[in-house]
C-alpha positions as CSV (number, residue, x, y, z in Angstrom):
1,X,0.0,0.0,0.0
2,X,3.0,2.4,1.3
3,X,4.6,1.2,-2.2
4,X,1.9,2.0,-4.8
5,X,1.2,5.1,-3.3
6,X,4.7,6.3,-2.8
7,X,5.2,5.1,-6.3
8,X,1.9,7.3,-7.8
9,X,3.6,10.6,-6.0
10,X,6.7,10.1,-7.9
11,X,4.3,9.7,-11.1
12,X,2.4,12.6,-10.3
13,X,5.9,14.8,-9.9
14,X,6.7,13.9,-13.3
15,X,4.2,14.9,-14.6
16,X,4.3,18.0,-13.2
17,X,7.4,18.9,-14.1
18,X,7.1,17.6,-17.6
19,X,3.9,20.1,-18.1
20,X,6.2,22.8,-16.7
21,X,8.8,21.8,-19.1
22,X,6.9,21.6,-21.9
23,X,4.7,25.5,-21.0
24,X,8.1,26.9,-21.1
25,X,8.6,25.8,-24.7
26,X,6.1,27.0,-26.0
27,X,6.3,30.4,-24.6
28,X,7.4,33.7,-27.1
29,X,10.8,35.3,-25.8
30,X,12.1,32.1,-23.7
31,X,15.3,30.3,-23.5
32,X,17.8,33.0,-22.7
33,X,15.7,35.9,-24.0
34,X,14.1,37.3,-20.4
35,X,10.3,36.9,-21.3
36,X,7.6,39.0,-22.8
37,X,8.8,42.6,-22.4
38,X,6.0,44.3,-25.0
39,X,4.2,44.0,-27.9
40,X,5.0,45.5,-30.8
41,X,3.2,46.1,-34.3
42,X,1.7,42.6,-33.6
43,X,5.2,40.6,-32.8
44,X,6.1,40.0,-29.1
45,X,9.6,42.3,-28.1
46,X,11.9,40.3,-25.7
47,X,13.7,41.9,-22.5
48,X,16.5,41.1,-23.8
49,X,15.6,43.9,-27.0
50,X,14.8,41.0,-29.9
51,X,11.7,40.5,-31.2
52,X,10.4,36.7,-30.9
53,X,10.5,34.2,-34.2
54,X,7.1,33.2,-32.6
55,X,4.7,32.7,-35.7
56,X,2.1,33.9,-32.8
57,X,0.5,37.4,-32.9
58,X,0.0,40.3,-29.9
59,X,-2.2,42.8,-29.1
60,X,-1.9,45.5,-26.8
């Protein structure tokens, strides 16, 4: 019983960290670039001053 249910919270924190993972990926202006800092005519402008390669569009 101990077993299987230690076992399903180690599943369950997978998971979770995969989702988190995964969110991150898929966000405009990540790996390295700082985040979302504006939008601009439609594109999203990084903190880092580079506009994202993101083929998704912003509004103010």
């Amino acid at each position: 019983m101990i077993r299987a249910l230690t076992l399903a919270l180690i599943g369950i924190g997978a998971l979770l960290i995969a989702l988190g993972t995964a969110d991150a990926r898929n966000t405009p202006c990540s790996q390295g670039k700082g985040g979302i800092k504006a939008c601009q005519n439609g594109k999203f402008l990084c903190q880092d001053g580079s506009i994202s390669a993101s083929k998704k569009k912003c509004s103010r």
